[in-house]
N, CA, C and O of each residue as an XYZ file, in Angstrom:
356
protein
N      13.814     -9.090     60.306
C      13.428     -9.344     58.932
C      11.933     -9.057     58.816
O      11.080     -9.633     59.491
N      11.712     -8.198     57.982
C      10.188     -7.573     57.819
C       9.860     -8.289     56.274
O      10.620     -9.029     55.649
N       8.571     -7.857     55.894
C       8.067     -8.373     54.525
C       8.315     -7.539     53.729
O       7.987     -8.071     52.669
N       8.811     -6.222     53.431
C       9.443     -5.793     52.910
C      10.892     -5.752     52.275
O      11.389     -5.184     51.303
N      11.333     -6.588     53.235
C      13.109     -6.747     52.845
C      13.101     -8.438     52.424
O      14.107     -9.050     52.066
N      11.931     -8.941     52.538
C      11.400     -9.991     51.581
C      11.364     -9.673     50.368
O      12.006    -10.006     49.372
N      10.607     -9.049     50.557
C      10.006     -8.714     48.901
C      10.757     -8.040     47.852
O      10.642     -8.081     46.627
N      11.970     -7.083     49.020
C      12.891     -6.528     47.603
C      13.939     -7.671     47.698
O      14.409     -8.020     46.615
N      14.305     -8.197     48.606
C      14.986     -9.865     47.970
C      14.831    -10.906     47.119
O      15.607    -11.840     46.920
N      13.513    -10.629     46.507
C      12.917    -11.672     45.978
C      13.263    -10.588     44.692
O      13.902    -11.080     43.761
N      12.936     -9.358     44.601
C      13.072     -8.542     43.506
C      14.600     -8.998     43.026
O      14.841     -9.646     42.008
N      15.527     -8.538     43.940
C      16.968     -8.132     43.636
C      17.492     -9.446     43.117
O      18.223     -9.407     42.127
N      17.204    -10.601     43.672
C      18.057    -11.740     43.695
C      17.522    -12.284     41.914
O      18.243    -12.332     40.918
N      16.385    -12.551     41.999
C      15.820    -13.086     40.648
C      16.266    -11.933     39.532
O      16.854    -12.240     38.495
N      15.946    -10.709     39.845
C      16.039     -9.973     38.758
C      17.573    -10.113     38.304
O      17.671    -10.307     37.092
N      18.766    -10.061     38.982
C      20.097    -10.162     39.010
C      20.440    -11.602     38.024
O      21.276    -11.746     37.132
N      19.376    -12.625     38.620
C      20.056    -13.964     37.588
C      19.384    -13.626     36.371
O      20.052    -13.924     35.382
N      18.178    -13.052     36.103
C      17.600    -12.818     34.403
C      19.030    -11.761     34.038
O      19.855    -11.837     33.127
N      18.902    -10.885     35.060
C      20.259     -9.782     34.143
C      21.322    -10.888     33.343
O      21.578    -10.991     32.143
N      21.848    -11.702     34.587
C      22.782    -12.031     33.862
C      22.879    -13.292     32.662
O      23.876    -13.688     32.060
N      21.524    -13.730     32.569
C      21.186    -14.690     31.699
C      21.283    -13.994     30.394
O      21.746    -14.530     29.388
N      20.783    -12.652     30.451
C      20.358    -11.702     29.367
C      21.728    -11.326     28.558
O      22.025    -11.380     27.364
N      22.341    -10.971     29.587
C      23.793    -10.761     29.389
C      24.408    -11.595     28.535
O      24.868    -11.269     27.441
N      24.430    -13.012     29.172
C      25.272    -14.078     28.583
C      24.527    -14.292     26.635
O      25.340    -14.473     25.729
N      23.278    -14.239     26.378
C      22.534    -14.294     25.489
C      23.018    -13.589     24.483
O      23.159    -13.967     23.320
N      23.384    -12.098     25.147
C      23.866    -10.923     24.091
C      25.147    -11.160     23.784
O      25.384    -10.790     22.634
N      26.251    -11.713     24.437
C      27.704    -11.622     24.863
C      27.956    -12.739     23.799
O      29.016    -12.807     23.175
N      26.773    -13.732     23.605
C      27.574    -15.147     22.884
C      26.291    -15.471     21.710
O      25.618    -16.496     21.811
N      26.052    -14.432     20.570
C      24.983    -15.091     20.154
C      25.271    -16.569     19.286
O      24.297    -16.945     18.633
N      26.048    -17.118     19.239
C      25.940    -18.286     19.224
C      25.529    -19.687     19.503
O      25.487    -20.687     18.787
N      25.207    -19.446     20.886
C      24.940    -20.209     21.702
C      23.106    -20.302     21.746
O      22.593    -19.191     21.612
N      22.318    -21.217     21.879
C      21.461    -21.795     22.339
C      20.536    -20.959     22.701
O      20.100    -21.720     23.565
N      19.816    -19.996     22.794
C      18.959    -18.465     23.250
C      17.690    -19.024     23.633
O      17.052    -18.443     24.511
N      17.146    -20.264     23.004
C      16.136    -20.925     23.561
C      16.258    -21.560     24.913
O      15.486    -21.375     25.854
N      17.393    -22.386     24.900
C      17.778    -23.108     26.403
C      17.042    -21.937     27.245
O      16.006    -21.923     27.910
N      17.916    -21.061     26.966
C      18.193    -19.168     28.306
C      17.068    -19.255     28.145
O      16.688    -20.301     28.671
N      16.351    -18.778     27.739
C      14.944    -18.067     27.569
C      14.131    -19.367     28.216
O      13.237    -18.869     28.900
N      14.072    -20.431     28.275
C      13.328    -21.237     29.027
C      13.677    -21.375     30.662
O      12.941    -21.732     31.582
N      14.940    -20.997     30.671
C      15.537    -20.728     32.315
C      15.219    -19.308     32.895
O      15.264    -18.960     34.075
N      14.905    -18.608     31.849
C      14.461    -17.173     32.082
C      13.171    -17.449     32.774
O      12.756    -17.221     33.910
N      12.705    -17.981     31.777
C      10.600    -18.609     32.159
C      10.576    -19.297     33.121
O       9.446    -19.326     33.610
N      11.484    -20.036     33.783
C      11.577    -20.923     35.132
C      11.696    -19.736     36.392
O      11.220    -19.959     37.505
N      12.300    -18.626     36.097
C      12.837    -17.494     37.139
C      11.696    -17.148     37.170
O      11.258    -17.259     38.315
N      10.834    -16.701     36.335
C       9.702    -15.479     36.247
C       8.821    -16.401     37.154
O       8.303    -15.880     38.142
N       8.544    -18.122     36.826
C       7.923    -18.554     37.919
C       7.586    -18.541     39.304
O       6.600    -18.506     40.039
N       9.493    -18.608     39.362
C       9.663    -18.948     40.693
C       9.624    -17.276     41.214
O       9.245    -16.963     42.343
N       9.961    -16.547     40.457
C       9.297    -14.660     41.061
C       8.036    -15.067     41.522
O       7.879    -15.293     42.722
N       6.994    -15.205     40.612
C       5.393    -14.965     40.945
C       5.064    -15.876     41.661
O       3.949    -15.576     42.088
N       5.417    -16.984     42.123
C       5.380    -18.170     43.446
C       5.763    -17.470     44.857
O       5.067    -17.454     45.873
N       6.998    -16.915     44.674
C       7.183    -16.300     45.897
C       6.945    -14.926     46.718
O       7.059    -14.520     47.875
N       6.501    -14.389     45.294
C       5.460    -13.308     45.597
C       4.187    -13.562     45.675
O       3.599    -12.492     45.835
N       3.326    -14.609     45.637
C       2.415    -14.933     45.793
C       1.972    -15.624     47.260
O       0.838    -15.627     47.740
N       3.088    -16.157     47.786
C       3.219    -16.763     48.698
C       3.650    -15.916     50.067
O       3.134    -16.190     51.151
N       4.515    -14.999     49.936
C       4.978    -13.939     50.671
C       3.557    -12.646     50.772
O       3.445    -11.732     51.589
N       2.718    -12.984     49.734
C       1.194    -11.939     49.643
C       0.289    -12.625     50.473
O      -0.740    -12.006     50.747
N       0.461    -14.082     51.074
C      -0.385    -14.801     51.898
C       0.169    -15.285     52.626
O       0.526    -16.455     52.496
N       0.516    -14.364     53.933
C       1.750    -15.083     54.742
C       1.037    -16.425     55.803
O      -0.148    -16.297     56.110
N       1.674    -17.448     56.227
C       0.577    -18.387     56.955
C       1.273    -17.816     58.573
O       1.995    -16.820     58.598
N       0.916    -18.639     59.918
C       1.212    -18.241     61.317
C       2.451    -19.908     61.199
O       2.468    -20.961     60.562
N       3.271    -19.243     62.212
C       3.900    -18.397     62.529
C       5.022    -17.598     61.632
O       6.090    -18.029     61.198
N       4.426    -16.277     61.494
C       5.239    -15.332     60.132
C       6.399    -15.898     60.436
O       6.483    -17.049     60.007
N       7.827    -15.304     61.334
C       8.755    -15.483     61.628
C       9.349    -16.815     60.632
O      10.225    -16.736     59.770
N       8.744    -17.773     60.961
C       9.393    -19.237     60.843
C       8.472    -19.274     59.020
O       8.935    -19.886     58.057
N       7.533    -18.695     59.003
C       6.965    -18.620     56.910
C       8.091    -18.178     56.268
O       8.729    -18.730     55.372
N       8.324    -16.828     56.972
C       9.391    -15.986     56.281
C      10.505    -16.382     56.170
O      10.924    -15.909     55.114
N      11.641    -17.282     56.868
C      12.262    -18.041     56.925
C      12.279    -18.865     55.655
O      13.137    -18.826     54.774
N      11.205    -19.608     55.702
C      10.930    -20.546     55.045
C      10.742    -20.571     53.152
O      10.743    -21.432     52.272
N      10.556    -18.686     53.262
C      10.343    -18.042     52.035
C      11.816    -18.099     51.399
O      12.075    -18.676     50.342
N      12.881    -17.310     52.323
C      13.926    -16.918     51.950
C      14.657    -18.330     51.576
O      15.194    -18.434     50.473
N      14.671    -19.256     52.367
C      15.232    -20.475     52.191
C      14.790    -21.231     50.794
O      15.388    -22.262     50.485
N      13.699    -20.695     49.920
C      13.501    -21.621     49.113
C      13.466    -20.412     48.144
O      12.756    -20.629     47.161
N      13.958    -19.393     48.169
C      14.744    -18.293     47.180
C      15.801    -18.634     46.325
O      15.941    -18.633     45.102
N      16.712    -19.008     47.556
C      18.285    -19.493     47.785
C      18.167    -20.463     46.783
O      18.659    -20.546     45.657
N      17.002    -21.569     47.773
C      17.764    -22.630     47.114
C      16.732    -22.686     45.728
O      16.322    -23.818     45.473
N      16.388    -21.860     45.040
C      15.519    -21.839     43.643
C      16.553    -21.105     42.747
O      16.954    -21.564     41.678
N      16.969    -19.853     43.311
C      18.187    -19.321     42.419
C      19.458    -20.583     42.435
O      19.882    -20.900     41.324
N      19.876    -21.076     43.284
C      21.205    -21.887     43.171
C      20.557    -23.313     41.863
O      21.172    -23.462     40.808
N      19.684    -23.930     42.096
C      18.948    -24.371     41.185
C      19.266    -24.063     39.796
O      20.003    -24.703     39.046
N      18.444    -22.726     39.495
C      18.432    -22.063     38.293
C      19.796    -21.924     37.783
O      20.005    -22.225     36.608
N      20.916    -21.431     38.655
C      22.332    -21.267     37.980
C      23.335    -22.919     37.469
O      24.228    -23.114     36.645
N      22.474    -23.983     38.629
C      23.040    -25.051     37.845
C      22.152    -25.532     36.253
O      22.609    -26.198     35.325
N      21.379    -25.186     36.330
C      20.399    -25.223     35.076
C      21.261    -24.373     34.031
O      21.736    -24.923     33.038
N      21.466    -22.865     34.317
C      22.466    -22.014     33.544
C      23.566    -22.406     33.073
O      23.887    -22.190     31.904
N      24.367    -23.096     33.996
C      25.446    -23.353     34.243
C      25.608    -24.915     32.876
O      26.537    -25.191     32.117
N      24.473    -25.491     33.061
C      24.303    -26.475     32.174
C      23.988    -26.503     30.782
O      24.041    -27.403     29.943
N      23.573    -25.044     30.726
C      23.198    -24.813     29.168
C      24.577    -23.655     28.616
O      24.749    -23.167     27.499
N      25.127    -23.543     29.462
C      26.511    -23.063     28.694
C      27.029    -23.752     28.222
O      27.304    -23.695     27.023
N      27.396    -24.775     29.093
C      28.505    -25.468     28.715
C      28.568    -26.658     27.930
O      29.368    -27.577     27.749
N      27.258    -26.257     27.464
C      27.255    -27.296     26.116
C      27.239    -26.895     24.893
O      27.239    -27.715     23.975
């Protein structure tokens, strides 16, 4: 695992939950577009946190980088129960 296959993980994974937030927004304009759009603004955070953080790696990389990906995961799984919560109301 290099800092590169960081960094397009951090791209792919976040950009994938705005897609599909965006999606759901267009698919149901009925629904709530403010909720989304504030879960949108929570993603863009947690993008520029972990690109910010992955731009200042600390010692020992190995076990940072780790530590990066692990709080990706668990920031997207986060965000989709947040999603998940503004649907279904």
């Amino acid at each position: 695992m290099n800092l590169r296959v960081i960094k397009k993980d951090i791209e792919y994974f976040i950009g994938e939950f705005i897609d599909d937030c965006t999606l759901f927004v267009v698919l149901n304009p009925n629904q709530d577009a403010d909720a989304i759009a504030a879960i949108i603004d929570e993603s863009v955070d947690l993008y520029n946190a972990l690109k910010d953080k992955v731009n200042h790696p600390e010692e020992p990389k190995k076990a940072f980088y780790n530590n990066i990906r692990k709080e990706l995961f668990e920031g997207i799984d986060a965000l989709c129960e947040k999603l998940s919560a503004a649907i279904s109301k």
